[in-house]
C-alpha positions in Angstrom: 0.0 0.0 0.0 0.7 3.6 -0.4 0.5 6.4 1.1 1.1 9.5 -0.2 1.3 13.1 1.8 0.3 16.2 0.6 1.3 19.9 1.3 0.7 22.7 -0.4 -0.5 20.9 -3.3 2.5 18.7 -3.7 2.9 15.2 -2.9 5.7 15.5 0.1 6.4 12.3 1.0 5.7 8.9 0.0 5.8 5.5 2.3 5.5 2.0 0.9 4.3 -1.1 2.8 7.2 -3.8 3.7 6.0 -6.6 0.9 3.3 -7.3 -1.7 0.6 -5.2 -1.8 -1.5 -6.1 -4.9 -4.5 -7.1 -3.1 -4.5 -5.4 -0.2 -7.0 -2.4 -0.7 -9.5 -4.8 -2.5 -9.3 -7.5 0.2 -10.0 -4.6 2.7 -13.3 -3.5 1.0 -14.5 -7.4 0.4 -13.6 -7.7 4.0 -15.5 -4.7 5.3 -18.4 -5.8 2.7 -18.2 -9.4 3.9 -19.4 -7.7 7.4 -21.8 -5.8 6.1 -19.6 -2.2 5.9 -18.2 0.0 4.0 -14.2 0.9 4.6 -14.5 4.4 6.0 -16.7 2.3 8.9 -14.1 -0.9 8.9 -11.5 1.7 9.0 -13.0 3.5 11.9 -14.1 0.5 14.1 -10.1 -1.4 13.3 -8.5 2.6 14.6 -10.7 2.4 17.4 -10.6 -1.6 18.5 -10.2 -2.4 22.2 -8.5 -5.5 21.6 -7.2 -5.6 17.8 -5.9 -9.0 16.4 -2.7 -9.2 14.6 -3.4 -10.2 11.0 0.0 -9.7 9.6 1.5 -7.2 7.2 2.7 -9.1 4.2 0.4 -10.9 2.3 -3.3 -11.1 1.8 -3.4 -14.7 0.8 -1.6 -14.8 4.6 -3.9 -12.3 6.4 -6.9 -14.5 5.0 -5.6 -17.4 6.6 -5.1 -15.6 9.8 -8.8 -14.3 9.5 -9.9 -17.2 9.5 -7.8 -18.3 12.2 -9.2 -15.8 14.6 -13.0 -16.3 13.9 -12.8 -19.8 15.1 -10.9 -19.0 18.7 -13.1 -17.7 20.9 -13.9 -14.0 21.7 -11.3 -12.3 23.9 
């Protein structure tokens, strides 16, 4: 993933992700769809979680895995 700051118009910085991240945005939204939201409202409730789970930073085929991982333990 990107992201990219502005100021002034002007992109000022840039900062890139640690691996692979051609996926990552659209397995966000099908994520935040598969629950019924839309990613401004994953976005906020993942900022604001009380007890986040780690999914990993790398790969989507990975963070799908551990997805599925946590759904089955049971809730914190």
């Amino acid at each position: 993933m990107k992201c990219l700051r502005m100021k002034n118009g002007a992109i000022s910085s840039i900062q890139l992700n640690e691996a692979c991240s051609s996926g990552c945005g659209s397995f966000l939204d099908n994520f935040a769809r598969s629950l019924g939201m839309s990613i401004s409202e994953f976005a906020s409730m993942a900022l604001l979680a009380e007890k986040p789970v780690d999914l990993g930073t790398r790969c989507t085929v990975f963070m799908n895995s551990r997805v599925k991982q946590a759904q089955k333990k049971e809730p914190r």
